[in-house]
DRENTI-661700 format. One line per 5 residues: number of its first residue (from 1); their letters; for each residue x, y, z of N, C-alpha, C. Coordinates in steps of 0.1 Angstrom, whole numbers. Layout:
N
NUM> A> X Y Z X Y Z X Y Z ~ ... $
end
This chain:
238
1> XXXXX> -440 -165 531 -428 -164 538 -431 -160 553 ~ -427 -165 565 -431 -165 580 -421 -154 582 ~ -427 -145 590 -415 -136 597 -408 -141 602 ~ -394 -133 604 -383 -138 608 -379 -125 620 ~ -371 -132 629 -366 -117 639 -351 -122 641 $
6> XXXXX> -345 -110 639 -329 -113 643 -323 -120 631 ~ -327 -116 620 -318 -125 608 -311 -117 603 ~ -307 -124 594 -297 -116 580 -304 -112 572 ~ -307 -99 565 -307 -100 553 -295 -96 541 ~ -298 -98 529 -286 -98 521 -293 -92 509 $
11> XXXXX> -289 -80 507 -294 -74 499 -287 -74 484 ~ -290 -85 475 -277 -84 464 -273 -95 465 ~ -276 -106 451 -273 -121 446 -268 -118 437 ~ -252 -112 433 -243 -115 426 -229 -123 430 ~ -218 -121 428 -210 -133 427 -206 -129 445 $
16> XXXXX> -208 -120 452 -201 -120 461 -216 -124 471 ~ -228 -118 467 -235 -122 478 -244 -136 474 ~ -237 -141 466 -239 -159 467 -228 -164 478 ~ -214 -160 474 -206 -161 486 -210 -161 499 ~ -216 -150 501 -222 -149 516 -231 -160 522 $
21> XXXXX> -244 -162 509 -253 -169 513 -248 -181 515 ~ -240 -187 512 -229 -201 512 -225 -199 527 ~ -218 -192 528 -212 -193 544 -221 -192 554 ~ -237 -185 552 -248 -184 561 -255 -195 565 ~ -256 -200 552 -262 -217 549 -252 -220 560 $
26> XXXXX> -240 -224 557 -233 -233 562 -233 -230 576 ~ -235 -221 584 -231 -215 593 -247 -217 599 ~ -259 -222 596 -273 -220 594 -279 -207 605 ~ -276 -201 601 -279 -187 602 -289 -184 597 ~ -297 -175 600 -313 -176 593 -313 -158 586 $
31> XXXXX> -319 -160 575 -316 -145 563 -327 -151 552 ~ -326 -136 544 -331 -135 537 -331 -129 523 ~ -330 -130 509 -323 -125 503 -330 -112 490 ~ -323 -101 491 -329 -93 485 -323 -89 473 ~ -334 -92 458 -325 -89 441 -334 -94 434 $
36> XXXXX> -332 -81 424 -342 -78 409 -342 -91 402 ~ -335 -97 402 -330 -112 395 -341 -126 399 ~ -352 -125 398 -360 -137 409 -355 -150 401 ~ -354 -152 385 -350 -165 381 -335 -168 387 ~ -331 -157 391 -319 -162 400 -314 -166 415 $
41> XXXXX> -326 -164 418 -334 -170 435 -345 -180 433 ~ -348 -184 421 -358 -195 420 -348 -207 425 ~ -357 -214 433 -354 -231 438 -337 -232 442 ~ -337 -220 447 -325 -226 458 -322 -228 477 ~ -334 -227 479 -340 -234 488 -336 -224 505 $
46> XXXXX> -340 -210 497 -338 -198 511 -350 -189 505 ~ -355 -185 515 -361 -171 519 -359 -159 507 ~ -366 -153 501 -361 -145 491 -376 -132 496 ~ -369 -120 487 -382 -109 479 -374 -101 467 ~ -381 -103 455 -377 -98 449 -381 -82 442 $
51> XXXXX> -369 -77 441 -368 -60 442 -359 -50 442 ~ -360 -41 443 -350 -30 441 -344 -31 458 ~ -332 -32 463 -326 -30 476 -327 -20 482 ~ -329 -7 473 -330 5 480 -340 11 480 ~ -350 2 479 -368 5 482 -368 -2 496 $
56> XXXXX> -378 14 503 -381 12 517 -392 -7 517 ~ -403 -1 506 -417 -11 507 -405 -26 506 ~ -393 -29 496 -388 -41 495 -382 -45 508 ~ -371 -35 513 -368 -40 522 -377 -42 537 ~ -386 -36 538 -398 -41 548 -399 -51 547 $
61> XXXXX> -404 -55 528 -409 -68 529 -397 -81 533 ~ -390 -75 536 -379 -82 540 -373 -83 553 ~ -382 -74 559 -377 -78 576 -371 -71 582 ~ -364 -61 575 -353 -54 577 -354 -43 592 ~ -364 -45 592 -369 -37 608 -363 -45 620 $
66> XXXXX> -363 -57 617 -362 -64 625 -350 -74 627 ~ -341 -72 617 -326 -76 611 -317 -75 627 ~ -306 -80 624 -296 -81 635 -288 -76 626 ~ -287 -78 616 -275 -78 605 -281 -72 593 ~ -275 -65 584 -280 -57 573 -268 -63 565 $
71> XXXXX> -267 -70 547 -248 -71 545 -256 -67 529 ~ -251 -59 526 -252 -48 511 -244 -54 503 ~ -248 -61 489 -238 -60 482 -238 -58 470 ~ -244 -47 464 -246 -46 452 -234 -41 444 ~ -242 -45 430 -226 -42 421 -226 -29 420 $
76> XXXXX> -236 -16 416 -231 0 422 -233 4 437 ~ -223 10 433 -223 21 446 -231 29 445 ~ -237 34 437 -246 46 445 -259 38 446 ~ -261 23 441 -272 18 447 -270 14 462 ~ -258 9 465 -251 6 479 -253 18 487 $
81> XXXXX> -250 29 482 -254 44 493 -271 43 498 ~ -274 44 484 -292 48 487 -298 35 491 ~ -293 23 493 -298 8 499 -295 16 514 ~ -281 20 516 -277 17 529 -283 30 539 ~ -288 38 527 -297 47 538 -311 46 539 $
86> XXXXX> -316 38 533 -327 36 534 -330 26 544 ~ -316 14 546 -316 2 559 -313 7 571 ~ -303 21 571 -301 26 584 -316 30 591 ~ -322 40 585 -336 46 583 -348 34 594 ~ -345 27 582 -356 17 592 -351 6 602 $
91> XXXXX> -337 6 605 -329 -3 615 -317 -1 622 ~ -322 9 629 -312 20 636 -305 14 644 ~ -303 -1 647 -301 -8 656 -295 -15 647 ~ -291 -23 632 -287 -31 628 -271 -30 627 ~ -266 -41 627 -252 -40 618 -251 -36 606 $
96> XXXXX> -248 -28 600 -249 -29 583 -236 -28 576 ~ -233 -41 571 -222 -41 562 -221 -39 547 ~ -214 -31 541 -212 -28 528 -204 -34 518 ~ -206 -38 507 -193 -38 497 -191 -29 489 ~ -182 -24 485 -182 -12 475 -173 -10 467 $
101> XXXXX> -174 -10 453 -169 -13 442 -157 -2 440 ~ -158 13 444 -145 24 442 -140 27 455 ~ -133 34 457 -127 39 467 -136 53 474 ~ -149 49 477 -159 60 482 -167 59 495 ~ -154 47 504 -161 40 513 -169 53 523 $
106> XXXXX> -159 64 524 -164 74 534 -179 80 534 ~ -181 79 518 -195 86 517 -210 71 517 ~ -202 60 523 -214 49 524 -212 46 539 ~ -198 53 547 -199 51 562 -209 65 564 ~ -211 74 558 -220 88 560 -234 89 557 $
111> XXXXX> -233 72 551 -252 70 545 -256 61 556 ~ -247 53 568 -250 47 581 -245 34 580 ~ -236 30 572 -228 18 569 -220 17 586 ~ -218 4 589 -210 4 601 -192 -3 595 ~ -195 -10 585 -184 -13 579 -182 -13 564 $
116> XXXXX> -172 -12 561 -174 -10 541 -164 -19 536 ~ -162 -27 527 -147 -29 523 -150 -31 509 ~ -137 -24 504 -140 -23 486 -137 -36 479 ~ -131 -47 485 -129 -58 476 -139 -70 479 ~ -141 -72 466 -155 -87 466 -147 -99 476 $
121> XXXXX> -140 -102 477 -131 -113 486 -133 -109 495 ~ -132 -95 506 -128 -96 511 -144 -95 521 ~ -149 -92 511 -165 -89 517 -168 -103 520 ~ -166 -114 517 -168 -129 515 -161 -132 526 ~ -148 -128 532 -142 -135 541 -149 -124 553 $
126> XXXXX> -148 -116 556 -156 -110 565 -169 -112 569 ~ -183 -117 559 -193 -123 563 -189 -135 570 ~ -180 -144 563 -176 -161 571 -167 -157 582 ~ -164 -149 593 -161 -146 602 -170 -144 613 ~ -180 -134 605 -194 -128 613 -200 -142 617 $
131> XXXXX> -200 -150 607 -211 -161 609 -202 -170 617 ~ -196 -179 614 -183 -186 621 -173 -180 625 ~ -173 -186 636 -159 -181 645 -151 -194 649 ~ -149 -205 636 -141 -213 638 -127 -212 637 ~ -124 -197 631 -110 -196 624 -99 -200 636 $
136> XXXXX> -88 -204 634 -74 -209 645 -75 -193 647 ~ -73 -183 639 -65 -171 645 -75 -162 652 ~ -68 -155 661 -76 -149 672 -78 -128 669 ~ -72 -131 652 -71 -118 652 -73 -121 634 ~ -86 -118 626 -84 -120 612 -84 -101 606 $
141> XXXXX> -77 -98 603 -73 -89 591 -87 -86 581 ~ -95 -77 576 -100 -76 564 -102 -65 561 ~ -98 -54 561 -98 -44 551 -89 -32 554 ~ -80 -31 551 -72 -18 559 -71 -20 572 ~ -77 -11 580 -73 -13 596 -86 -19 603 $
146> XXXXX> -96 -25 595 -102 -31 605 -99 -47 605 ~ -106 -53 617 -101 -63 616 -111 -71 630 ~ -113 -86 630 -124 -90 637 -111 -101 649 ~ -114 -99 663 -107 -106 671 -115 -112 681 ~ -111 -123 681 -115 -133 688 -113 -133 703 $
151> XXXXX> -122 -128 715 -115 -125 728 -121 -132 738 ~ -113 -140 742 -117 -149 751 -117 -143 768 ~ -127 -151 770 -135 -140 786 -132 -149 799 ~ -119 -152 803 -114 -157 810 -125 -156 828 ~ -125 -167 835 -129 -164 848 -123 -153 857 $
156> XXXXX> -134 -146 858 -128 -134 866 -126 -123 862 ~ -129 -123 845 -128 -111 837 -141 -102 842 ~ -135 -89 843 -146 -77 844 -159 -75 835 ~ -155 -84 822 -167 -84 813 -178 -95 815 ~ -172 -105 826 -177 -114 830 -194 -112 839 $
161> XXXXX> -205 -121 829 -218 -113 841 -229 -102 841 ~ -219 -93 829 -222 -79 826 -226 -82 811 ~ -240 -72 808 -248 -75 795 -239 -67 787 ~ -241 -69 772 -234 -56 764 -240 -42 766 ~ -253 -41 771 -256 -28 771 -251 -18 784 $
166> XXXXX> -246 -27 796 -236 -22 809 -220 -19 801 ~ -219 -28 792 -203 -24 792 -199 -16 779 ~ -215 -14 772 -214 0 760 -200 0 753 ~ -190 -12 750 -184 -6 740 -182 5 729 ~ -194 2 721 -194 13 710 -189 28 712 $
171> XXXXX> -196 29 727 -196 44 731 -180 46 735 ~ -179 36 742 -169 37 749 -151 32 745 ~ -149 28 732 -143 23 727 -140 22 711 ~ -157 20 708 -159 22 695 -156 5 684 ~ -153 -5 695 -157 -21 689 -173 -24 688 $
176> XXXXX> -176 -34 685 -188 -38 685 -183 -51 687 ~ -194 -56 691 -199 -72 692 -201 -80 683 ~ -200 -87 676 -207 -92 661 -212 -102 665 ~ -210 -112 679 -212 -128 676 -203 -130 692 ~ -209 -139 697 -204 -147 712 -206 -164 709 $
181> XXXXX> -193 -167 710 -193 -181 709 -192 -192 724 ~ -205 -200 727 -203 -204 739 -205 -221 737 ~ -198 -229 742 -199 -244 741 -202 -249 730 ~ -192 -240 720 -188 -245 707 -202 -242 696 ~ -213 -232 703 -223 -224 697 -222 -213 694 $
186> XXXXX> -227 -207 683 -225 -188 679 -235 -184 679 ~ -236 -173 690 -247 -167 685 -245 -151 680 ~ -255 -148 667 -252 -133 664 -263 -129 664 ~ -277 -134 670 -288 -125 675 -280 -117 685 ~ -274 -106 689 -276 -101 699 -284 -93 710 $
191> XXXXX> -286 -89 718 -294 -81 724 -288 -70 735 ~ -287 -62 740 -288 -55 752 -282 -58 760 ~ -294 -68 763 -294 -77 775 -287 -90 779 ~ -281 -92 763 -272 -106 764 -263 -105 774 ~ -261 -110 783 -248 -118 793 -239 -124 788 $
196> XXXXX> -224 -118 789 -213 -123 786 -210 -132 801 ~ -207 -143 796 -205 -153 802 -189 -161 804 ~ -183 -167 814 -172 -170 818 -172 -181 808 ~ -159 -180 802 -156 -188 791 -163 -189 777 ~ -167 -179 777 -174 -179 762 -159 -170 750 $
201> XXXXX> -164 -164 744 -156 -158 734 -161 -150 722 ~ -161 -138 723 -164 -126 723 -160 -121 706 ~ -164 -120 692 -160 -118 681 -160 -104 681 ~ -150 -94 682 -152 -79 682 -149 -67 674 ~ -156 -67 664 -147 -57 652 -149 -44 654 $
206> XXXXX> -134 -38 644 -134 -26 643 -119 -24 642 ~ -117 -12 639 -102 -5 638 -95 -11 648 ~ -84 -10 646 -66 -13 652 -66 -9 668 ~ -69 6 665 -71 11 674 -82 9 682 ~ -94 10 677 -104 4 685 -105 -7 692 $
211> XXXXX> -97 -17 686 -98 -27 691 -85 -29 701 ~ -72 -16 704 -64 -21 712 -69 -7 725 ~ -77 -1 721 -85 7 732 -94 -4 743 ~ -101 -17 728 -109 -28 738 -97 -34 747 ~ -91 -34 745 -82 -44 755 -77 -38 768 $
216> XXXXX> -75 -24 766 -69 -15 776 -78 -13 787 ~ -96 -14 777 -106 -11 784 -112 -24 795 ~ -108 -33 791 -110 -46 795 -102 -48 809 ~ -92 -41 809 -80 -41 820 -83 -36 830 ~ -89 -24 825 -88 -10 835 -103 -10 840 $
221> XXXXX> -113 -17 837 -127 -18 841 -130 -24 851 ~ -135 -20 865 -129 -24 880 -144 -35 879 ~ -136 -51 888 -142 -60 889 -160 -50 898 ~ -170 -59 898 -180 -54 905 -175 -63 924 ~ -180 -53 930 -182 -60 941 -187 -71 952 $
226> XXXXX> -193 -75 948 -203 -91 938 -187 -100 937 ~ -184 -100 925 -171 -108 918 -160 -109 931 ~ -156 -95 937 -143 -98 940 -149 -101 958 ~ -159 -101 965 -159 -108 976 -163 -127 976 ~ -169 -128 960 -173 -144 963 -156 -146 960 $
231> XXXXX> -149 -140 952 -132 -145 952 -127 -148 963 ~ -133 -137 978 -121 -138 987 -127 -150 994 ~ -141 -151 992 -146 -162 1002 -142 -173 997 ~ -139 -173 988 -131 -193 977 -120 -192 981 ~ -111 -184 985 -98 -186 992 -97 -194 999 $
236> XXX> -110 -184 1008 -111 -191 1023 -108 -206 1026 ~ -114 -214 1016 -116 -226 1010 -105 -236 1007 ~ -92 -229 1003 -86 -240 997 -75 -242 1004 $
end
């Protein structure tokens, strides 16, 4: 198996993280898949290791250092806790998404989960969101109050130019990035250093509120100086 950087991995080939692997495929998104089950990863034509999810040595062997994306989906939860602290541990930087079978999401956001949702559907429509951002609606719903919106980065927007690591949502808001779609491409390697770009479109999850803090923040975030003199000089122009 060739190392990989910036992938998925998917820890968990039961009925919901075949779902996933389906939308990743389709979406060709590059991952890897982690479960005790290997005749059930035989010859289906992806990246596998097979193993316990919540072993440090398996998930290494799986990249997980070097993951963009972490998506957990095992059928227990207390395997989903001790997976998801063991992925935070070694990928302090990843997204890590959960599924979780009871209503114990709080104690798998406290093991470094960044998102949890208890229903197998809904964990399925939320990976095909992360990966595609073809959906018509600019606002998909998936679990209680979170929810992933589509935001389009108009010319002249303040976020325009500026890397994600200048405009620190997280800190500042508490959205994340998941995915930037530009000339009908997605990309969910993110970095830092990525540049949000005029006319791209912006995939940003998180709470209700987080996400109507992003928009407020979007407003109130003063153009750079740079931006608003080449404006006045195009006036000049027309």
């Amino acid at each position: 198996m060739e190392t990989k950087h910036e992938h998925v991995v998917v820890v968990g080939y039961g009925d919901v993280g075949k779902g996933i692997v389906t939308e990743l495929v389709n979406a060709e998104v590059e991952f890897i898949v982690v479960d005790k089950n290997e005749d059930a990863l035989l010859g289906r034509g992806f990246d596998y290791v097979v193993g316990d999810g919540a072993s440090e040595e398996v998930l290494m062997s799986a990249g997980v250092t070097s993951a963009s994306t972490v998506i957990i989906a095992l059928n227990t939860d207390t395997d989903a806790i001790f997976a998801t602290l063991v992925a935070r541990t070694l990928a302090p930087d990843a997204i890590i998404l959960v599924r979780a079978n009871a209503p114990i999401c709080g104690k798998i956001y406290r093991a470094g989960a960044d998102y949890v949702a208890s229903l197998s559907i809904v964990v399925g429509q939320m990976v095909a969101k992360l990966a595609i951002s073809e959906h018509e609606e600019d606002v998909v719903m998936l679990y209680e109050d979170i929810a992933i919106e589509r935001y389009h980065v108009e010319k002249g927007s303040p976020f325009a130019g500026k890397t994600l690591e200048e405009l620190d949502l997280r800190s500042q808001v508490g959205c994340t990035v998941i995915a930037i779609e530009k000339d009908e491409k997605t990309i969910i390697d993110l970095h830092g250093s990525t540049v949000i770009e005029d006319g791209s479109i912006l995939a940003i999850v998180g709470h209700r509120e987080q996400i109507r803090k992003f928009e407020e923040y979007e407003h109130t975030r003063p153009e750079s100086p740079e931006r608003i003199m080449i404006e006045k000089i195009g006036e000049l122009f027309r």
